[in-house]
N, CA, C and O atoms as a GROMACS GRO file, in nm:
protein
  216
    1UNK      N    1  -0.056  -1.566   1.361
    1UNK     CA    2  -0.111  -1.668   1.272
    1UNK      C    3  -0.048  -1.803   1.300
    1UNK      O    4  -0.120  -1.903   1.292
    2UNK      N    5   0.097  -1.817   1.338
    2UNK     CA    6   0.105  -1.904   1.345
    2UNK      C    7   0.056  -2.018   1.474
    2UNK      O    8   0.023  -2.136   1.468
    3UNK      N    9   0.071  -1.917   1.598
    3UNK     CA   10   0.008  -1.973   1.730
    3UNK      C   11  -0.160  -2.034   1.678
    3UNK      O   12  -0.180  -2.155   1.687
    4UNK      N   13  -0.257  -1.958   1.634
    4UNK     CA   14  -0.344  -2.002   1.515
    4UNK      C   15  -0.363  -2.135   1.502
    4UNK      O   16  -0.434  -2.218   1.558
    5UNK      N   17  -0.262  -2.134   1.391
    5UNK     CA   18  -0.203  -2.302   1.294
    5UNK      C   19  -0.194  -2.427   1.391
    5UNK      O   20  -0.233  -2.541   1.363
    6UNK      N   21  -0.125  -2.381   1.532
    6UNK     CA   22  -0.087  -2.462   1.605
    6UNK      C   23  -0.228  -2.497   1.688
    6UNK      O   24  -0.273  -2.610   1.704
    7UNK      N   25  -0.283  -2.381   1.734
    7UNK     CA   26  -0.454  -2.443   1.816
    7UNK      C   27  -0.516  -2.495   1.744
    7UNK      O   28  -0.609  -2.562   1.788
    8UNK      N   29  -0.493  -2.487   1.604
    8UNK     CA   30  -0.591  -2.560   1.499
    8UNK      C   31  -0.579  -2.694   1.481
    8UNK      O   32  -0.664  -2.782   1.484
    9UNK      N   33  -0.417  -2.699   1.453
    9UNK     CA   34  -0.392  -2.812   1.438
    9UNK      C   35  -0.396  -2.918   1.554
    9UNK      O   36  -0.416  -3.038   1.531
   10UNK      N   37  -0.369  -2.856   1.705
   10UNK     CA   38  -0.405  -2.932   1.789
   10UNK      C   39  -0.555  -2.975   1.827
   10UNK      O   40  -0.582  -3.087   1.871
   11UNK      N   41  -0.668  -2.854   1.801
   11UNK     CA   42  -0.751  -2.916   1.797
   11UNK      C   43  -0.832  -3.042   1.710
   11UNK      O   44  -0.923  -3.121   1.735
   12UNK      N   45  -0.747  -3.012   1.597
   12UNK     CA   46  -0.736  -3.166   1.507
   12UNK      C   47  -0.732  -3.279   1.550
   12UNK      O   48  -0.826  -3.358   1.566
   13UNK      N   49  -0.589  -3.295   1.576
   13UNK     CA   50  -0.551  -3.428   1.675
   13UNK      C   51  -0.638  -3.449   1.749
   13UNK      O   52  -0.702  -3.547   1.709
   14UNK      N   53  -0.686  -3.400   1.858
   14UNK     CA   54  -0.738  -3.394   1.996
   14UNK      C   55  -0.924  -3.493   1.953
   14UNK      O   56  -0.988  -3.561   2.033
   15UNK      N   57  -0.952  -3.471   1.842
   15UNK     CA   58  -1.091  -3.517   1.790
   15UNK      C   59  -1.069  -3.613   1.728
   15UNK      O   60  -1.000  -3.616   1.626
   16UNK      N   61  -1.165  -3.776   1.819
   16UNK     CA   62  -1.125  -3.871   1.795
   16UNK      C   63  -1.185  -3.915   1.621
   16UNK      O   64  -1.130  -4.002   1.554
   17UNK      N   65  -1.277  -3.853   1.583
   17UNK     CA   66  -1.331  -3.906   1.475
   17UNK      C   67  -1.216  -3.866   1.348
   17UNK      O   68  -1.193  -3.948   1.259
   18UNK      N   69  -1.145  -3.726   1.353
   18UNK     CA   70  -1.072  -3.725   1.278
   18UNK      C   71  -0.890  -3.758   1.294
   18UNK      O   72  -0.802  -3.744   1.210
   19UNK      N   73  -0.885  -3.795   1.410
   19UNK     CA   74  -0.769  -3.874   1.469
   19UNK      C   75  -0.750  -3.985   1.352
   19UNK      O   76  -0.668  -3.987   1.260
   20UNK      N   77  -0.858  -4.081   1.387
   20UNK     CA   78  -0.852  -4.244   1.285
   20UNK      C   79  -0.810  -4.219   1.160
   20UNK      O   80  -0.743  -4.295   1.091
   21UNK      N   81  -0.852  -4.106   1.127
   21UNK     CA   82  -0.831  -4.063   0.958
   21UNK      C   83  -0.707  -4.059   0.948
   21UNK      O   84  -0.659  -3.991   1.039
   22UNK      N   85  -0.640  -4.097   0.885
   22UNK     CA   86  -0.451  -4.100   0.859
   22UNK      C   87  -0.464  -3.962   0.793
   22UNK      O   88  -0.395  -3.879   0.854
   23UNK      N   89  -0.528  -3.910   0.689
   23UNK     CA   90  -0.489  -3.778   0.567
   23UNK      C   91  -0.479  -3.693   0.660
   23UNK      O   92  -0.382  -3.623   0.691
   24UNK      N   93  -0.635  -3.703   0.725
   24UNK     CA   94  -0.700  -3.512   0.812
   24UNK      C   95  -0.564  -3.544   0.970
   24UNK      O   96  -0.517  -3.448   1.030
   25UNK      N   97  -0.529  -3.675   1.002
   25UNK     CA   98  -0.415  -3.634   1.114
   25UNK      C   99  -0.290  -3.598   1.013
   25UNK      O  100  -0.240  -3.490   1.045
   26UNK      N  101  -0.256  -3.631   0.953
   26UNK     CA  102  -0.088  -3.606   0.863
   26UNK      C  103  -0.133  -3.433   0.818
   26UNK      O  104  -0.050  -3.343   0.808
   27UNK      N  105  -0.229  -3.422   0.803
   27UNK     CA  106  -0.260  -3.242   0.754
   27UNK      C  107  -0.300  -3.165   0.880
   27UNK      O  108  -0.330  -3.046   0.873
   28UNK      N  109  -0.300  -3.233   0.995
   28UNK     CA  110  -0.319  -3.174   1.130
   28UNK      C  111  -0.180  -3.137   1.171
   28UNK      O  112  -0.143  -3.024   1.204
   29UNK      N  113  -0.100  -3.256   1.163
   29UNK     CA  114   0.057  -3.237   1.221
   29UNK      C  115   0.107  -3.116   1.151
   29UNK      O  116   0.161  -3.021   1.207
   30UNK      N  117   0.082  -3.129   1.021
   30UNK     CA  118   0.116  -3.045   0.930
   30UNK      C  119   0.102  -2.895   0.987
   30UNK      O  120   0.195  -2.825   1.027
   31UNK      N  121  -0.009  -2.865   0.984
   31UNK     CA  122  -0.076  -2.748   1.018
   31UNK      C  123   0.013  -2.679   1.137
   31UNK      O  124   0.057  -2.565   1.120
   32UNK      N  125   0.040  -2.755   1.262
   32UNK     CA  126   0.136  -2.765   1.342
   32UNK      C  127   0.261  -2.748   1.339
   32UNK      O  128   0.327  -2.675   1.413
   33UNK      N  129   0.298  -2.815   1.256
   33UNK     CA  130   0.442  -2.815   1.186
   33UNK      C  131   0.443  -2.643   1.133
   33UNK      O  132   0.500  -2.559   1.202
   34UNK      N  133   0.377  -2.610   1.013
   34UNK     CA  134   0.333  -2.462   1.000
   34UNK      C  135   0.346  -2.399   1.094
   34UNK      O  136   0.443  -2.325   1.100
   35UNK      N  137   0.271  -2.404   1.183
   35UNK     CA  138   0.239  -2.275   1.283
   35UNK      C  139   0.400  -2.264   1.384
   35UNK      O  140   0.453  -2.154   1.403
   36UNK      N  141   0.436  -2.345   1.418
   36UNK     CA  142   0.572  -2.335   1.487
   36UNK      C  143   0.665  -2.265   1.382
   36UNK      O  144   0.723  -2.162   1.418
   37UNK      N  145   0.686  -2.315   1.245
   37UNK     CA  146   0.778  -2.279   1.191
   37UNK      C  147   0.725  -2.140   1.152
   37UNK      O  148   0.798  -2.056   1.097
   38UNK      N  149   0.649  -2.128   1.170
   38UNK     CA  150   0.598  -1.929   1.136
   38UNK      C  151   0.626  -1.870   1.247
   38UNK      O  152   0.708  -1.779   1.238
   39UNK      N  153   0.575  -1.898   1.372
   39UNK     CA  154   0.616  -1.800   1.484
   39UNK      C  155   0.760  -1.780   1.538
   39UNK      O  156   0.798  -1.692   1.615
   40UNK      N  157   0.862  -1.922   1.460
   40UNK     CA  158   0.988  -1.934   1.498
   40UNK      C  159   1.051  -1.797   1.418
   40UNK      O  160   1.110  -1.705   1.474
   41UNK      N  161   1.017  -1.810   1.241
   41UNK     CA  162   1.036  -1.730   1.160
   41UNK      C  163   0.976  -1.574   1.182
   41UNK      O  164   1.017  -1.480   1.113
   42UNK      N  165   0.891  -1.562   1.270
   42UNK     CA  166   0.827  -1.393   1.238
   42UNK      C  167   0.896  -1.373   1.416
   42UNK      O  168   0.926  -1.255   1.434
   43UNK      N  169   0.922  -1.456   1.535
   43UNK     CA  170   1.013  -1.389   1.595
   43UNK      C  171   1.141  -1.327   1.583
   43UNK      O  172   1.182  -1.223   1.632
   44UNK      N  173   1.225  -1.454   1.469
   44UNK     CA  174   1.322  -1.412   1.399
   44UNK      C  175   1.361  -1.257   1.384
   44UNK      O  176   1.433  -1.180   1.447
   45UNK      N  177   1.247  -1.247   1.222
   45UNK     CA  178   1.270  -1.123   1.193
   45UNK      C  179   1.232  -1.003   1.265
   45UNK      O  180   1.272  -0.889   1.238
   46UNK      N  181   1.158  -1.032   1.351
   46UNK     CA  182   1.139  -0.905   1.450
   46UNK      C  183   1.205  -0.907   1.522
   46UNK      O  184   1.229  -0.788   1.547
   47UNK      N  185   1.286  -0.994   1.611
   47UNK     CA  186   1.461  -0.980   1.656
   47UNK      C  187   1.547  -0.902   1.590
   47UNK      O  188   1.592  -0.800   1.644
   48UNK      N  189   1.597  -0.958   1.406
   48UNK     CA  190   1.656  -0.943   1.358
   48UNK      C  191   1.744  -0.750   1.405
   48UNK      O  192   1.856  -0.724   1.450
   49UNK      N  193   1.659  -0.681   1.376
   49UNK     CA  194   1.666  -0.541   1.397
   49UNK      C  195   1.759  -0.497   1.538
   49UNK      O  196   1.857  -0.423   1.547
   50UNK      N  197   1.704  -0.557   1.619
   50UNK     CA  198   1.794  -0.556   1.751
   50UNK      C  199   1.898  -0.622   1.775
   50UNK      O  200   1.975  -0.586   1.864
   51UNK      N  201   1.919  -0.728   1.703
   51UNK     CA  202   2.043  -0.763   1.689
   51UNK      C  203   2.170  -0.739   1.622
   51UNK      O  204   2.281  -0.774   1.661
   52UNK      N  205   2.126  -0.653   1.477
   52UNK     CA  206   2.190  -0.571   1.411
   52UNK      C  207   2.279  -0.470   1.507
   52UNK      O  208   2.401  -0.454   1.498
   53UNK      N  209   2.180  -0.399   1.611
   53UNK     CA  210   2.227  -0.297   1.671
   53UNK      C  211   2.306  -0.305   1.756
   53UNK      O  212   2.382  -0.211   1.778
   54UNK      N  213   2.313  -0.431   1.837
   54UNK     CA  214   2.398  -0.528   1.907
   54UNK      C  215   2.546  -0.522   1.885
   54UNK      O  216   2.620  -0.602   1.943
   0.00000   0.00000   0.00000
């Protein structure tokens, strides 16, 4: 989901009509911002386990 967030949100940016828009780009970055911080967080915890064992 979060890789997702991130094609979404890049395909946001990437479209000039909603580029100009300040809200729909600041809720694009956003979206972006999301999707990194989810896949950072759900690699995490699916590490987590193997590192325990470590």
């Amino acid at each position: 989901m979060g890789i997702a967030a991130v094609v979404c949100g890049m395909l946001t940016i990437s479209r000039s009509a909603l580029a100009e828009d300040e809200v729909a780009s600041l809720w694009a970055l956003l979206g972006v911002i999301a999707g990194v911080v989810g896949g950072t967080a759900s690699a995490i915890v699916a590490l987590l386990p193997l590192a325990i064992h470590l």
